[in-house]
C-alpha positions as CSV (number, residue, x, y, z in Angstrom):
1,X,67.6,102.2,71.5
2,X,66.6,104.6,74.4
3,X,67.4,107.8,74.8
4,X,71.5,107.8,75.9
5,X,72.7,107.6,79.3
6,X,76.0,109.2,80.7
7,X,78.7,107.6,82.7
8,X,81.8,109.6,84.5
9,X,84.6,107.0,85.8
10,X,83.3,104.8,83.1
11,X,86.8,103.5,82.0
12,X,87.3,102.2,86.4
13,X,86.5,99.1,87.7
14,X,82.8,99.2,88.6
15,X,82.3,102.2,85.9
16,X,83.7,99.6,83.2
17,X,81.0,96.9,84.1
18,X,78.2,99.5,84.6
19,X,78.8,100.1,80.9
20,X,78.8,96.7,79.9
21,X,74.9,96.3,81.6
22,X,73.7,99.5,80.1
23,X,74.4,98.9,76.8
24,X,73.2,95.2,77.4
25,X,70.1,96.7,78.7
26,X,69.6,98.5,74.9
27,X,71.4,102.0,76.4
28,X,73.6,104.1,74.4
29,X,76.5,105.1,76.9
30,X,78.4,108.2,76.9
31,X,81.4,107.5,78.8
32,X,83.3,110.0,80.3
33,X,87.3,109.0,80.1
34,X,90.1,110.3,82.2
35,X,91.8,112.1,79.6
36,X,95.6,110.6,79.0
37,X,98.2,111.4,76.0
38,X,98.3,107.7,75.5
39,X,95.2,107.9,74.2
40,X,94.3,104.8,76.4
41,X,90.6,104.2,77.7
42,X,91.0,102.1,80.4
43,X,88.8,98.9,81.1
44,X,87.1,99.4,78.2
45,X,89.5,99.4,75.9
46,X,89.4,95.5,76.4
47,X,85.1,95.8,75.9
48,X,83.8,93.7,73.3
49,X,83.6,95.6,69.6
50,X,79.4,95.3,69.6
51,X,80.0,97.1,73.1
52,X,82.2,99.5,71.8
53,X,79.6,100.3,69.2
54,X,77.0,101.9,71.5
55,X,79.4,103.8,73.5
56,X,80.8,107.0,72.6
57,X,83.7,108.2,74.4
58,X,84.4,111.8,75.9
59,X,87.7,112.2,77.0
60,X,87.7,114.4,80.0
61,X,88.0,115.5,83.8
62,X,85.0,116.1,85.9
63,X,86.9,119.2,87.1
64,X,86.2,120.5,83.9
65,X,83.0,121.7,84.1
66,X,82.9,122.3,80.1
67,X,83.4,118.8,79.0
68,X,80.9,117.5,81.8
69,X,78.5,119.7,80.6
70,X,78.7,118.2,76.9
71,X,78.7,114.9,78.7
72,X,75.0,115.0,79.8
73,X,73.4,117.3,77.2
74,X,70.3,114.9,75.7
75,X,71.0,111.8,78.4
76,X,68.2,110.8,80.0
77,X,70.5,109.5,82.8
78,X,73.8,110.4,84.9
79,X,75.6,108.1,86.8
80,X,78.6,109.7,88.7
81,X,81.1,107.6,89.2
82,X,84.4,109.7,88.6
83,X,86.8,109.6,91.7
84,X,90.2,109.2,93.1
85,X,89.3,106.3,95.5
86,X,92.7,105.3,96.9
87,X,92.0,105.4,101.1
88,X,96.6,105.6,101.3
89,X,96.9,108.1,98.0
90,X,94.7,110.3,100.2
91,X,96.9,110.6,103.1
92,X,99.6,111.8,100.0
93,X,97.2,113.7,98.2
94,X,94.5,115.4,100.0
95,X,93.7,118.2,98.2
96,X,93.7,116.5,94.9
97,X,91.3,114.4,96.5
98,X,88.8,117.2,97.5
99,X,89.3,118.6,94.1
100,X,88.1,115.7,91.8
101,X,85.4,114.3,94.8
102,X,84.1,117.1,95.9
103,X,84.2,120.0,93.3
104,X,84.4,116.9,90.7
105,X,80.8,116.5,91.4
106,X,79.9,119.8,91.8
107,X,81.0,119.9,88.4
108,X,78.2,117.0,87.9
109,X,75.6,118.7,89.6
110,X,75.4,121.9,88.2
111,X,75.9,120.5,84.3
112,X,73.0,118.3,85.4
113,X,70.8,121.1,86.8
114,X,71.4,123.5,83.9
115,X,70.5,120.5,80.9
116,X,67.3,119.7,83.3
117,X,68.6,115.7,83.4
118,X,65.9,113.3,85.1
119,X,68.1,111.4,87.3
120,X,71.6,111.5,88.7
121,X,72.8,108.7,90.1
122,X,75.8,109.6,92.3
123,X,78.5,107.6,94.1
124,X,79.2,107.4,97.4
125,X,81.2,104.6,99.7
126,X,80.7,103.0,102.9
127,X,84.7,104.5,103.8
128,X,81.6,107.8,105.2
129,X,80.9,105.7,107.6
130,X,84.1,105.1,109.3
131,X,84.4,101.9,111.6
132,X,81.1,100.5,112.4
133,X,78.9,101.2,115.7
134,X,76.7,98.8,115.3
135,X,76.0,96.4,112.2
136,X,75.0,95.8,110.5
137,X,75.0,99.2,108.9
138,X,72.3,101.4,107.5
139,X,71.7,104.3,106.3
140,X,71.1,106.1,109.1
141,X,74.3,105.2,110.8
142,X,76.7,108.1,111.9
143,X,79.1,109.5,109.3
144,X,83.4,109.9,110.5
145,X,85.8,110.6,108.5
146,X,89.0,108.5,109.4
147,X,90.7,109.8,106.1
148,X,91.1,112.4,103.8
149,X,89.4,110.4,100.8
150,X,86.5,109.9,103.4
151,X,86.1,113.3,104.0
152,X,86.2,114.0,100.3
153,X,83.4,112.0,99.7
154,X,80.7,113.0,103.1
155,X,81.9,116.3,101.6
156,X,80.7,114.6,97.9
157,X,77.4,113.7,99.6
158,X,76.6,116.7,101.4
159,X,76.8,119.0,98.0
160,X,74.4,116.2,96.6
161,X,71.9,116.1,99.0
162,X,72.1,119.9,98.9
163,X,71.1,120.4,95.4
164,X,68.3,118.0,96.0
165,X,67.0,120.3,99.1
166,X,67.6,123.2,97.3
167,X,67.0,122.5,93.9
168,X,64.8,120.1,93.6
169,X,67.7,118.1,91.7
170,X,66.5,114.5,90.8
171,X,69.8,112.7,93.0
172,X,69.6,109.4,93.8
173,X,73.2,108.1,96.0
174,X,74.3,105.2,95.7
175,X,76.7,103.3,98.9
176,X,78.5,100.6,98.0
177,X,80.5,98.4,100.4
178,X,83.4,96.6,99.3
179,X,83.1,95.5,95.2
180,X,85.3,92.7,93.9
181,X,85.4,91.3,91.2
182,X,87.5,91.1,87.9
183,X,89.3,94.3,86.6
184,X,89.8,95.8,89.7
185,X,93.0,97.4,91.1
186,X,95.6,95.4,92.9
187,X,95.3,97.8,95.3
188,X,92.5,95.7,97.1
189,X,92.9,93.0,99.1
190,X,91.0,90.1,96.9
191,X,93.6,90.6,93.5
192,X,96.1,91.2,95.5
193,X,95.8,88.1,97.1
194,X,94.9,86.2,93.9
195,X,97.6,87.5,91.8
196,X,100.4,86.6,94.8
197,X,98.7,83.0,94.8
198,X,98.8,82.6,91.1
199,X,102.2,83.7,90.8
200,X,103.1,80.9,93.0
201,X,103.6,82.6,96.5
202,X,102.7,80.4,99.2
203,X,103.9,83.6,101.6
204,X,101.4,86.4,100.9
205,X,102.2,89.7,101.6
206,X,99.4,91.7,103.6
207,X,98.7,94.4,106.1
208,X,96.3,93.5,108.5
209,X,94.2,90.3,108.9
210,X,91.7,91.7,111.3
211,X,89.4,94.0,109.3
212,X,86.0,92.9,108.5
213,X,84.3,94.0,105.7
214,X,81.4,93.1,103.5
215,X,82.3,91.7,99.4
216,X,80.1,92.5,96.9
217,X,80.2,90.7,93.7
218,X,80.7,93.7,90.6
219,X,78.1,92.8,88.7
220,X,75.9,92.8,91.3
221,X,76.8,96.5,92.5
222,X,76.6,97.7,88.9
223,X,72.9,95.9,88.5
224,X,72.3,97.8,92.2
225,X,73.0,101.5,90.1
226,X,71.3,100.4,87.1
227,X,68.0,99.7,89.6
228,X,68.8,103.4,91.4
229,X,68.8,105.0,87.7
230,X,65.7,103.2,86.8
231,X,63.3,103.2,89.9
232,X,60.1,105.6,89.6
233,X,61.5,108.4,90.9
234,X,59.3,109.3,93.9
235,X,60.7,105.8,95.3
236,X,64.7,107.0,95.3
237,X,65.1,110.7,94.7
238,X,66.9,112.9,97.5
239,X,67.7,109.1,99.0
240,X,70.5,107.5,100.1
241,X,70.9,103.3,99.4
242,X,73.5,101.1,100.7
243,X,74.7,98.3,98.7
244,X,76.3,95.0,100.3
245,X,75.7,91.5,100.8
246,X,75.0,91.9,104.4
247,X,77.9,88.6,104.7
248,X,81.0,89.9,107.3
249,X,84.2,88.2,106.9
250,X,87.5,89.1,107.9
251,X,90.7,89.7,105.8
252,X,92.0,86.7,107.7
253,X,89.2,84.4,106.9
254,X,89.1,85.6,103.2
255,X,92.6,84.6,102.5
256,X,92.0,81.4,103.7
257,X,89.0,80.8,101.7
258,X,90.9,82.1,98.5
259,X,93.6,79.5,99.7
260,X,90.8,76.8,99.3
261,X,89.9,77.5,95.9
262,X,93.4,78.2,94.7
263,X,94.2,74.4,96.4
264,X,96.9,75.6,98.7
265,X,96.8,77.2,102.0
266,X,98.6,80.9,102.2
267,X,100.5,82.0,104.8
268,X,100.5,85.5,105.4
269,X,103.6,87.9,106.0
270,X,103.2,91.6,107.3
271,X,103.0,94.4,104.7
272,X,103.6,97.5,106.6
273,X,103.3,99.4,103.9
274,X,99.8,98.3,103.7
275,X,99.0,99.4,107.0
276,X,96.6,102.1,107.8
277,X,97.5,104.8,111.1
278,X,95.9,103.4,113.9
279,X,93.2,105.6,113.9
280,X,92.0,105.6,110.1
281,X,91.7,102.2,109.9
282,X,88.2,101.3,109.5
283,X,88.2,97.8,111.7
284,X,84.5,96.9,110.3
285,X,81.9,97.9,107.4
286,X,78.8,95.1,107.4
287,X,76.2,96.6,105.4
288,X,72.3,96.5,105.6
289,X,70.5,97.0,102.2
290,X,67.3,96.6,103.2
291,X,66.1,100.1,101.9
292,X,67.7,99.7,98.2
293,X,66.4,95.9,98.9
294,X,62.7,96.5,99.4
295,X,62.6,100.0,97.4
296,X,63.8,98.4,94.0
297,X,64.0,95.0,94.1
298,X,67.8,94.8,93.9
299,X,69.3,92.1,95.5
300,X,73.4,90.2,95.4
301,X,72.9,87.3,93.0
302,X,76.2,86.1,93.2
303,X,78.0,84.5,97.0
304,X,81.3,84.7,97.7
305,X,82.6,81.5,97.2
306,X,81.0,82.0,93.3
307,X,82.1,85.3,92.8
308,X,86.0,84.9,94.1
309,X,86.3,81.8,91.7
310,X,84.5,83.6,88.9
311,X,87.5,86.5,90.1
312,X,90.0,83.7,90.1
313,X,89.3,82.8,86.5
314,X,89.5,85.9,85.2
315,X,92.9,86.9,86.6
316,X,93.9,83.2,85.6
317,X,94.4,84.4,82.1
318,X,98.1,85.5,81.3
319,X,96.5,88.3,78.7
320,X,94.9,90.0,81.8
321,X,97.3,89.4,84.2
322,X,99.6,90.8,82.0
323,X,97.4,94.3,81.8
324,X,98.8,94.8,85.5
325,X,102.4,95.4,84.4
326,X,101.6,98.2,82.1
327,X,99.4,99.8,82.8
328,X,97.4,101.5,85.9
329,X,93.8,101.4,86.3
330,X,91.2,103.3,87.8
331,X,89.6,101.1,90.6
């Protein structure tokens, strides 16, 4: 067994199936929880028991700086995935927002400066980028912040790639596009979708059909930070990856093709609840991943056709379906 790794956010959506492939990869995980009276631990409460076994859980809050600092003492490597990710939540919430983004990881940073950690993976999000100028979109494309989580995170970024300039900290940020896949919050589109379909509506309630984006299969952008925590480090430190497919397709035409694998078409009805103002709505996020592409090797394994049934299975299952009416997970 290597020497241990560290995860914040690892009870989330993506932080949940990073776990899975590190301890599949011979890690031991320390996985930072968000701390709860329930004494619940999110996604991975449902991990397999000889998961379980090589994870040690550390109930916590990356605005802690104490408990982050016992987090990463002895790991070998960080990967910073702790957030409040919720683009509406943020218009609600904004300085909670900045709190657990921004100072969150400052938290990260110095913990991980003053234990001498090799390598920090940290998260970022294609929301940086705000509504594409041109795709598709590397790394060099212009940041705006159309929302207050945005902001958060350039703000996230910035304090990163300080500490690196400063410091010499060994960062490494990883940019993921839109992640799908199971576990993830019926705040995004996919399970929101999936779950109205299963459940029998033909009439699926949605905001907007216009957006573009780019769908990444979750294993895939888990194996994408697993390659940023593992390259040699003069390929990736102080450097920025994206992580997509490089495939656009629209709300609309996603929908249609979930209709295809479900076996019924769905007609959409207006949620203008799910409605973003008219100038925070990102209209389109195709990413380039050349760099993280032809720097480590990573590339999407699964399409989306493959990757939405693969979703569609999962979600099929009344035991996980059922995990939706109790209780709220981090995406």
């Amino acid at each position: 067994m290597d020497s241990p790794v560290a995860v914040t956010g690892a009870e989330g959506f993506i932080g949940s199936h990073l776990v899975e492939q590190l301890v599949a990869g011979g890690h031991h995980v320390r996985a930072m929880t968000q701390y709860n009276s329930f004494g619940t631990r999110g996604w991975l409460d449902g991990l397999p028991a000889e998961v379980l076994d090589n994870v040690t859980v550390i109930p916590g809050d990356v605005r802690d700086l104490a408990t982050v600092t016992r987090l990463v003492q002895g790991c070998q490597t960080v990967y910073h995935l702790a957030a409040l990710v919720s683009v509406p939540h943020s218009y609600e919430s904004p300085r909670m927002h900045v709190e657990t983004n921004m100072l969150g990881t400052l938290n990260v940073l110095d913990a991980v400066r003053a234990a001498e950690i090799p390598r920090l993976v940290h998260t970022s999000t294609s929301e940086t980028y705000g509504s594409a100028r041109y795709v598709p979109m590397d790394e060099k494309h212009p940041q705006t912040a159309q929302s207050p989580y945005a902001a958060s995170k350039i703000a996230a970024d910035r304090v990163a790639e300080s500490y690196h300039r400063a410091f010499g900290l060994p960062v490494v940020t990883v940019r993921p596009f839109n992640t799908y896949g199971p576990r993830q919050s019926l705040r995004a589109v996919i399970p929101t979708v999936i779950c109205q379909a299963l459940e029998g509506m033909r009439h699926i309630r949605l905001g907007s059909l216009a957006p573009i984006r780019d769908f990444t299969y979750c294993g895939d952008t888990a194996a994408a930070f697993r390659a940023a925590g593992a390259a040699l480090g003069e390929a990736v430190v102080g450097r920025t990856f994206n992580v997509g497919s490089g495939e656009a397709v629209s709300v609309g035409d996603l929908v249609s093709l979930i209709g295809e694998i479900v076996g019924s078409p769905l007609l959409v009805e207006a949620d203008d609840q799910r409605v973003r103002p008219d100038s925070s709505e990102v209209s389109r996020l195709v990413c380039d991943s050349g760099l993280l592409r032809s720097t480590t090797g990573w590339a999407p394994r699964v399409p989306l056709r493959e990757g939405l049934e693969l979703t569609l299975k999962w979600f099929s299952e009344p035991a996980n379906r059922a995990l939706y009416q109790s209780t709220t997970y981090a995406i």
